[in-house]
C-alpha positions, 0 to 999 in steps of 0.5 A: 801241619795247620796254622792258625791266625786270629784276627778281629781283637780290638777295643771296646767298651763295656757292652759292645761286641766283638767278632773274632775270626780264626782262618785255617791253612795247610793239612785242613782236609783233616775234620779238627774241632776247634776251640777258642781259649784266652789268658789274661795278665797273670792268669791261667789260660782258660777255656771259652768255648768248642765246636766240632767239624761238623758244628753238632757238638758246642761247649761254653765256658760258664762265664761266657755262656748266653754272650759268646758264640762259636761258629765255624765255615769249613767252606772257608776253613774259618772259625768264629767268637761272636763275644756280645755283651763285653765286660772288662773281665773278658780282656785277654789275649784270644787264641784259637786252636785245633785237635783231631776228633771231638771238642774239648775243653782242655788245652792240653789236647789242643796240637795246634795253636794261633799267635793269638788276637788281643781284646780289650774291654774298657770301663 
């Protein structure tokens, strides 16, 4: 299996940025890609962006396109959320998570997930 920790949440005020980070361990000799989603309180998790192993293939979320960017290091077996630009509608709880082949942007696809980094952006 692989198992994910997030790290880098935090507080922030609207317009900063953050830098999540996502280390890998265990079966990494695998080529996963990689996502980053979120869920707010009494919301639906939502997609945020993936990337493939080799990093040739991206995908954004509309409303994160043009402030967020994925990023990974397989030397480190990490992934990256450079979140620039943060508004108060960005707060949720980050998760990363990795599947087999290509990127996507359900969840659904995803076998393996992190606990998770909470970002909070005040006003």
């Amino acid at each position: 299996q692989v198992q994910l920790v997030e790290s880098g949440g935090g507080l922030v005020q609207t317009g900063g940025s953050l830098r999540l980070s996502c280390a890998a361990s265990g079966r990494t000799v695998n080529r996963y890609a990689m996502g980053w989603f979120r869920q707010a309180p009494v919301k639906e998790r939502e997609f945020v962006a993936a990337i493939s192993w080799s990093g040739s293939m991206i995908n954004y979320a509309d409303s994160v396109k043009g402030r967020f960017t994925i990023s990974r290091d397989n030397a480190k077996n990490t992934v990256y959320l450079q979140m620039n630009s943060l508004k108060p509608e960005d707060t949720a709880v980050y998760y990363c998570a990795a599947k087999i082949g290509v990127p996507s942007g359900r969840g659904d696809d995803f076998g393996y997930w992190g606990q998770g980094t909470q970002v909070t952006v005040s006003s």
